[in-house]
N, C-alpha and C positions, 0 to 999 in steps of 0.2 A: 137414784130413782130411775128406775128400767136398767138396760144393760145394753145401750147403743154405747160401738165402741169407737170413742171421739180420741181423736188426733192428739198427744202430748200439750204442743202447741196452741190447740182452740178447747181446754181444759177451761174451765169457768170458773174464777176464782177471785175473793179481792175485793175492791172497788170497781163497780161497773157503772160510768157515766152515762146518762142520759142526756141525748145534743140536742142544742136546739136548731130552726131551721131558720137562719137569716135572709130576708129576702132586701132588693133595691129593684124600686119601681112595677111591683107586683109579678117581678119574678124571683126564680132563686139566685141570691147570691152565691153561685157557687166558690167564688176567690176566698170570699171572706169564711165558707163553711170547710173546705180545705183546709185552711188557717187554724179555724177551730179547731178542727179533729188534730193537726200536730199538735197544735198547745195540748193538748190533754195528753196526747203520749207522753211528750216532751216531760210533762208533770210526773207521770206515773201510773197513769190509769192502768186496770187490768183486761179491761173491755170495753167496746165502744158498743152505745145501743141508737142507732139514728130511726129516726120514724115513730117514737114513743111519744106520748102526749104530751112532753115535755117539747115534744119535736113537732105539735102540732098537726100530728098525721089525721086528724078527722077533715083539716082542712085542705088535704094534700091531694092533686088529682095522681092517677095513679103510675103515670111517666113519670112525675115529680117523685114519686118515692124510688121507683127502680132507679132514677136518676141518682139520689140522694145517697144510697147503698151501692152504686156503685160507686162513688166519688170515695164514700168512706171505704171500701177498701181496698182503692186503690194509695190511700194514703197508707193506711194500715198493715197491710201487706210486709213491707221491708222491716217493720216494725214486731212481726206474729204478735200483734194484736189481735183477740178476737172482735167480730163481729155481730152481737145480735140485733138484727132488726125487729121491728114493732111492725104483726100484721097484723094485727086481731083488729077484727071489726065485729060487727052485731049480727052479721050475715055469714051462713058456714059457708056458701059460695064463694062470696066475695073472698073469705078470709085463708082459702083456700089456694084463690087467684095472687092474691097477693105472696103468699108464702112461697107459691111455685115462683113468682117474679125474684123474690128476696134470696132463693138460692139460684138462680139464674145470675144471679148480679153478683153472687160470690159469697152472700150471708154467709157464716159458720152455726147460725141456730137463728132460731126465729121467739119472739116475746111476742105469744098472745094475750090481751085480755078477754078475760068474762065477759061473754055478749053483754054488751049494755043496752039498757034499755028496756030488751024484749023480755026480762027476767025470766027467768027458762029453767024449770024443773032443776034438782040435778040428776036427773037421769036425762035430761036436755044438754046440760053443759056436757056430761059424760060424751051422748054421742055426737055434737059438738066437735070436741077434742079426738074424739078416737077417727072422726072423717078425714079431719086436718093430718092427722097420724099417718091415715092410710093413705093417703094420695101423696104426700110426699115424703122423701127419707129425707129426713133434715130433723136434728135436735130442735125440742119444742121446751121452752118455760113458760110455766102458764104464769098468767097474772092476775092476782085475785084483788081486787079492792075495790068492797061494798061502796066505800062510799060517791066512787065515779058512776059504776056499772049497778049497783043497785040489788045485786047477787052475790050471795056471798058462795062460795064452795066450801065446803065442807072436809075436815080431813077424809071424812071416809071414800066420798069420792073421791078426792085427790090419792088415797088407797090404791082404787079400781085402775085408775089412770097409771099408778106408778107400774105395773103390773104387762104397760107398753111399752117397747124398748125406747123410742126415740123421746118418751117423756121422761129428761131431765133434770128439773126443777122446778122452782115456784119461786114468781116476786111475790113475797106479803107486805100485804101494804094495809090489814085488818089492822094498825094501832095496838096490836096485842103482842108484847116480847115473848109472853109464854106460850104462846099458841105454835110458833114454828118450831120448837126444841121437844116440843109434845108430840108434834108431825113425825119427828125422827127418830122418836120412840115408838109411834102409831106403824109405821111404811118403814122404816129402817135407814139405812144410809141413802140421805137424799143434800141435792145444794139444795140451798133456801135463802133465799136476799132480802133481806129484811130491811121496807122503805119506815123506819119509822115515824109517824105521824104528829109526835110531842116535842118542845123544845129541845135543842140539841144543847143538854144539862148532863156533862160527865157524871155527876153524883146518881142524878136522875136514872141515867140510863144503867150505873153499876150496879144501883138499889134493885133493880126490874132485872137483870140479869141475873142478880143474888137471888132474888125472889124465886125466880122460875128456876133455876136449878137444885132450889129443893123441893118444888115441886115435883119435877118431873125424877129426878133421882133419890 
């Protein structure tokens, strides 16, 4: 998806963990989030993503994230783990300000979501994405999941979007297996991370796999 030319290294591939953000006494625990991010190397992760909703970033003031990214790569570092942080907010300013912060701190690519909330055209999310695009050079995965943000994107925007060089890929997190091997049919060679949303049921998940490949093939 696009044709930004990313470092061997910060290649995005695998398992990409989403941290969380521990706090003690209503600040950050930084010792204990440290901590975290080696276990997860240590384990095998492929990517670290700090700032994501899982990381609680709606509640994060905006030192607390630059902080947070930078902590994690300075662990990550010796490690050439990648980095993607969570900017996306519902605001194209804000999520702007944030992105420039997250490649200041050392990001290797930045996880937006679909403005939530303000449910916005997609010819909104479109120029959205393409501001975010232009003001900064930093790899962008967008992140698409209705059921947070209220929005769903479309392949075909997500089409328009591929067509930018620093848009790299898509988290889906629409519940749907068939819908991102479709995507890669639609837009052609793209990463696509796929949160699935149903019981984690090896039969489950083969059946749905089997399914959509002959769908789509």
């Amino acid at each position: 998806m696009g044709n930004a030319a990313i470092p061997e290294e910060t290649m995005f591939k695998g398992s990409l963990v989403a941290l969380i953000t521990p706090f003690r006494d209503h600040e950050l625990d930084e010792g204990a989030f440290q901590e975290h991010v080696a276990w997860q190397i240590d384990q095998g992760t492929h990517g670290l993503v700090p700032c994501g909703t899982t990381g609680e970033s709606p509640a994060l003031a905006d030192d607390e994230q630059k902080r947070l990214i930078s902590m994690c790569v300075e662990v990550s570092k010796a490690k050439r783990v990648p980095v993607i942080a969570g900017t996306g907010t519902n605001s194209t300013e804000h999520t702007i300000a944030l992105t420039r912060q997250a490649k200041e701190a050392g990001a290797d690519a930045a996880l937006i979501v679909c403005p939530y909330y303000n449910k916005p055209t997609q010819e909104g999310l479109y120029q959205h994405y393409k501001a975010v695009h232009d003001s900064i050079d930093l790899p962008i995965i967008i992140y698409n999941i209705p059921g947070r943000s209220s929005v769903d994107m479309t392949n075909a925007t997500m089409a328009r979007l591929a067509k930018l060089p620093n848009i790299v890929g898509v988290k889906d997190a629409t519940n749907d297996l068939a819908r991102p091997l479709r995507m890669r049919v639609d837009i052609g060679l793209i990463s696509v991370f796929v949160l699935p949303l149903f019981p984690r049921s090896p039969s489950l998940i083969e059946r749905f796999t089997q399914q959509t490949l002959r769908e789509v093939l």
